[in-house]
N, C-alpha and C positions, 0 to 999 in steps of 0.2 A: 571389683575384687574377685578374686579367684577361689570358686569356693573348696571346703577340705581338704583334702586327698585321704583316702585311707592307706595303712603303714605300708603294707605293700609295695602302693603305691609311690609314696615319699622315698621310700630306700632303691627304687630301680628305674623312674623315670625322669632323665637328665633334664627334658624340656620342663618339667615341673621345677626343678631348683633352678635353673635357668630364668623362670618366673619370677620368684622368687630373688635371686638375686640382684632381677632387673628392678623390682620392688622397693629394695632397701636404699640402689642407688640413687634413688630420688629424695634421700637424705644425705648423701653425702657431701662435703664441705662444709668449713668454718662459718660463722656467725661469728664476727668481730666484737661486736660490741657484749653478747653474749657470753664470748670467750670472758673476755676484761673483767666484767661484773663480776662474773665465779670466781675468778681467779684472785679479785682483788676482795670481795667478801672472805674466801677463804684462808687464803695468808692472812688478813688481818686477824681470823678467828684464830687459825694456827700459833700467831706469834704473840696475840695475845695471852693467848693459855700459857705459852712459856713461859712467857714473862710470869706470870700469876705462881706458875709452880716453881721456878726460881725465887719470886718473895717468900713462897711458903717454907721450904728450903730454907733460905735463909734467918728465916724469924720461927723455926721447931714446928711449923704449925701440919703438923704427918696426918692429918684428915683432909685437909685445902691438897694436900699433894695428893694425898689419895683418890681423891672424887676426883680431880682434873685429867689423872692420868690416861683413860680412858678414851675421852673425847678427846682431848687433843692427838692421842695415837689416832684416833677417828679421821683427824682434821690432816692428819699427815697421811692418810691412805688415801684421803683426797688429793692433796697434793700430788703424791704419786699419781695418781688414774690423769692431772692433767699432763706431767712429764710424759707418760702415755699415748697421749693423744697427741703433743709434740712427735714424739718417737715416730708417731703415721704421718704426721702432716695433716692433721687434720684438725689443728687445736687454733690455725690461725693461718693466713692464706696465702703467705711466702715461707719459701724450704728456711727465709734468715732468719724469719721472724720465728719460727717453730723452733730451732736449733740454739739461737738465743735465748729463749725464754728455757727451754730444756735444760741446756746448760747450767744455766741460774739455779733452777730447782734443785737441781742434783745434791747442792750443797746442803740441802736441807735432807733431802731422801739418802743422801751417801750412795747415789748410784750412778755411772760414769753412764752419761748419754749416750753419746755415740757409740761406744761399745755394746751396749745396752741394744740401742735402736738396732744395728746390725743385727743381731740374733736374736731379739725377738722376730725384727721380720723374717728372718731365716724360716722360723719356729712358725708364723702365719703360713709360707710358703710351701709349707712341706706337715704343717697340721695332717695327721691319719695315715702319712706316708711311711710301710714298716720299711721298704729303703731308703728312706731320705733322714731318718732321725738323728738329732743333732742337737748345738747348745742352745739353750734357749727355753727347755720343756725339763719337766718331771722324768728324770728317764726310765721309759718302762719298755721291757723286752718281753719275747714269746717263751711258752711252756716249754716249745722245743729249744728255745737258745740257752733257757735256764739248765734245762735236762744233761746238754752240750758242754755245760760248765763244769769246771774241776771243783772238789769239795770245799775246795778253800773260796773259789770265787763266788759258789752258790752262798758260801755264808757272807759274803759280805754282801750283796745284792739283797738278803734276808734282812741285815741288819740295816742296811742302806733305806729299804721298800718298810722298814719299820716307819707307820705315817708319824707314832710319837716323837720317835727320835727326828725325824725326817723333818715334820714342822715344829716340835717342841725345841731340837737345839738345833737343828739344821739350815731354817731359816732366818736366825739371827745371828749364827754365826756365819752366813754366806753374806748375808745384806753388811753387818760389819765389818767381816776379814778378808773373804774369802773376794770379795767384789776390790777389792785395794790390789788382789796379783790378776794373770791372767791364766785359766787353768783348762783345761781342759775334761773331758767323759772320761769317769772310769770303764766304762762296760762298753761304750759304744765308740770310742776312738776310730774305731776301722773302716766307717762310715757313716761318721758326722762330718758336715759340715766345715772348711775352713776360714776363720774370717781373718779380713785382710791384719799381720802379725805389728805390722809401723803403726798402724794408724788405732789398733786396739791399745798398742801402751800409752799412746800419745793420749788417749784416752782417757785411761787407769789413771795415769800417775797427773796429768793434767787435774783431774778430780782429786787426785789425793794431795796435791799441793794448793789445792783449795780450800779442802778440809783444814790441812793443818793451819795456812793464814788465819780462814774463818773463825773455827775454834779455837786458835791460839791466842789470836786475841781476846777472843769472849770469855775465853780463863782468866786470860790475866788478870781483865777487870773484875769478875766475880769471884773467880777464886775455882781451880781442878775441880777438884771436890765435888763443889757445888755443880757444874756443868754435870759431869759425867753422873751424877746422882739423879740429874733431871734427863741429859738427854738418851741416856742408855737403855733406858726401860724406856721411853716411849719408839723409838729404833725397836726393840725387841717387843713391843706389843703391836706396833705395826709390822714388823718382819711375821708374825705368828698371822694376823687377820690376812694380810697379802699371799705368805705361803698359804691357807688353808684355800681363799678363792681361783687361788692358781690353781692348786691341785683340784678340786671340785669340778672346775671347769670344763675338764678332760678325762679324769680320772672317779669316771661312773661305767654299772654294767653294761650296757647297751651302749657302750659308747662307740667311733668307728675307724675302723684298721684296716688297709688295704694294702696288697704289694701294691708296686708300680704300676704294671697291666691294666689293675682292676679302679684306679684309684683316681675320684676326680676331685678339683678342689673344690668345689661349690656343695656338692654331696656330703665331703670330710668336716666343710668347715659347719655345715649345720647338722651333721648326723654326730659328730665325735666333738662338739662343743654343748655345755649344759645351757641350760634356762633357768637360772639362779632366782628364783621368787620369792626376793626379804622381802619382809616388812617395812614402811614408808623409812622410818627412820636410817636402819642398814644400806638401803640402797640408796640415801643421799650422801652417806658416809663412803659408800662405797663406788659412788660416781658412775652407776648405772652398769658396773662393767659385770654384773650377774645376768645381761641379757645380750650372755656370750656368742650364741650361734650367731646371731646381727652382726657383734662386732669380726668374726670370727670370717662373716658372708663378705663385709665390706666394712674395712677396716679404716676406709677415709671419713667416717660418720662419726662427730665429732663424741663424748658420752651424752651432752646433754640433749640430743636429736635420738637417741635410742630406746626410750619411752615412744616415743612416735610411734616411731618407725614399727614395733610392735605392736602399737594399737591396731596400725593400720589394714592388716592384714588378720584374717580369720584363724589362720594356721601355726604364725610364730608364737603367740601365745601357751600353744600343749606342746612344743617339741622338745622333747629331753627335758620338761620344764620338773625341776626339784622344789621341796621347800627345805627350811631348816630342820626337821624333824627328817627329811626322806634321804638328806645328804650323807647322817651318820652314817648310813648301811654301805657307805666306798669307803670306810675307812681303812680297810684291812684292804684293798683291794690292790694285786700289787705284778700279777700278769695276762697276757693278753693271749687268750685261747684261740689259736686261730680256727681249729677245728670247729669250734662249737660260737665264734663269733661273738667273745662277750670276756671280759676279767673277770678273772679269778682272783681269789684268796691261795694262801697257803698253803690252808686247811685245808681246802678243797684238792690243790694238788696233791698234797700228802697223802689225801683217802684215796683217792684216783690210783696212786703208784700201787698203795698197798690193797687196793681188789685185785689188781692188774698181777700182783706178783704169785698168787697162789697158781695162777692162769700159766705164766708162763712158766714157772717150774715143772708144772704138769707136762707143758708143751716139752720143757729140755727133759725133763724123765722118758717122757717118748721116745724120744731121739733116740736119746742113749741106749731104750731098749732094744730099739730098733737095730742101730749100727752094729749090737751087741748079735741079734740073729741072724 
């Protein structure tokens, strides 16, 4: 094993994550039978709970729906984390077999695969890149491009980078509406990414005519009402847990940002990815994907191989590593300083302009005096 590195060292020596990266690959690929057992303990956990909050539903009984809600949003974050690993190839050991089963799940997650898979790997590919950013990610831009922006756009980028609104109504109105079109960055259109235009609607609306058979049916037999009562809020309790571990993931101070020039991926994807440290329970629910820098290094390692893969090594343990208590302090956090090499808050900017303005008036008084003598 390769012992520590001090910080220094970890943020400027390539043969070190190099290391490291070569590290992780000795986890990477599917475990079949592995695969099957999660997947099929899971779903049966999943679809049992709905069932159970569909009886409750339908027999008044608002405390059986209440205590379920929870976990089974739980049990569909799991789900999600395997569509996930679909998405890499890495959940089963043929592109059919992965693509298949992905597919299938979506129905349950509301999230079009393939389109899906495209950008997030976009979003692996170009993690920490400030020229490559694109769909896929949180979108977050620099001091100086916010500064660059006209009044109107700074405030919707304010009200956009609001994390309440952002994960309180932002993330379940994307996971239900907004995932049905195809749409594109407001802020960063001018270079993000573009994924192939045929093969995303085929995508989209493929899923959405999924939805509607799947659902359509399971109305009819139980009745509107009742579905959307049960499955709307667990969608919107899983859109809230997923949006938050997305955002956390990336979106802490010390996290890492490079132009092009300076910018590698093995460095990006373990310096500008968190170490999410739940507790036993969160991180079964959560399908291990809080020990993001791993997946972040190598992306082909399936979730349940990235316990290991952490153990294994002295160093992946302290990197970027958070707990639930130390994540709150990103929550305001909303641009990326290149100067000073770390996100900022709002707040922070706002104090910044207004020390800065007494300075420069001073300076344009000068002038003035000046051109005046």
């Amino acid at each position: 094993m390769l012992a520590p590195a001090p910080k220094d060292t970890v943020k400027k020596d390539d043969t070190y994550f190099k290391g490291l990266a070569d590290h992780c690959g000795k986890y990477k690929g599917a475990d079949t039978k592995r695969s099957l057992i999660q997947m099929s303990v899971t779903l049966v956990l999943f679809l049992t709970a709905t069932a159970l909050m569909i009886g409750a539903v339908q027999s008044g009984n608002w405390l059986a729906y209440a205590l379920l809600l929870l976990p089974t949003s739980g049990f569909l974050v799991r789900v999600f984390i395997m569509q996930h690993d679909c998405g890499h190839g890495s959940y089963f050991k043929t592109r059919k077999g992965n693509d298949y089963v992905g597919r299938a799940l979506s129905v349950l997650t509301w999230t079009p695969y393939s389109f899906w898979r495209r950008t997030h790997n976009l979003h692996h590919a170009s993690s920490g890149n400030l020229d490559k950013r694109g769909y896929g990610a949180i979108e977050t831009i620099t001091v100086e491009e916010f500064k660059s922006f006209s009044p109107k756009k700074q405030l919707f980028y304010r009200i956009y980078r609001n994390t309440y609104l952002l994960l309180g109504v932002g993330t379940p109105l994307f996971t239900v509406v907004v995932q049905r079109f195809l749409v594109t960055e407001p802020f960063l259109q001018e270079i993000s990414y573009k994924a192939n235009m045929r093969n995303s609607w085929k995508s989209i609306y493929g899923t959405n005519l999924a939805l509607a058979l799947t659902f359509g049916a399971l109305g009819y037999f139980i009745g509107y009402g009742v579905l959307a009562t049960v499955y709307l809020p667990i969608l919107i309790v899983t859109s809230w847990a997923g949006g938050w571990l997305f955002y956390i993931q990336h979106q802490f101070e010390d996290t890492h940002w490079e132009r092009q020039e300076g910018w590698s991926y093995n460095e990006a994807a373990l310096m500008g990815s968190s170490y999410y440290d739940l507790p036993p329970l969160l991180q079964w629910f959560t399908g291990n994907i809080g020990l993001h820098h791993i997946h972040h290094l190598n992306a082909t390692i399936p979730n349940y191989k990235l316990q290991e893969c952490l153990d294994a090594h002295p160093d992946l343990p302290s990197m970027n590593r958070m707990t639930l208590k130390d994540s709150l302090a990103s929550i305001n956090l909303a641009l990326w300083d290149e100067a000073k090499k770390k996100m900022i808050t709002f707040k922070e900017l706002d104090q910044e302009i207004a020390e800065s303005a007494p300075e420069q008036t001073s300076e344009q008084g000068a002038e003035q005096l000046q051109a005046a003598e």
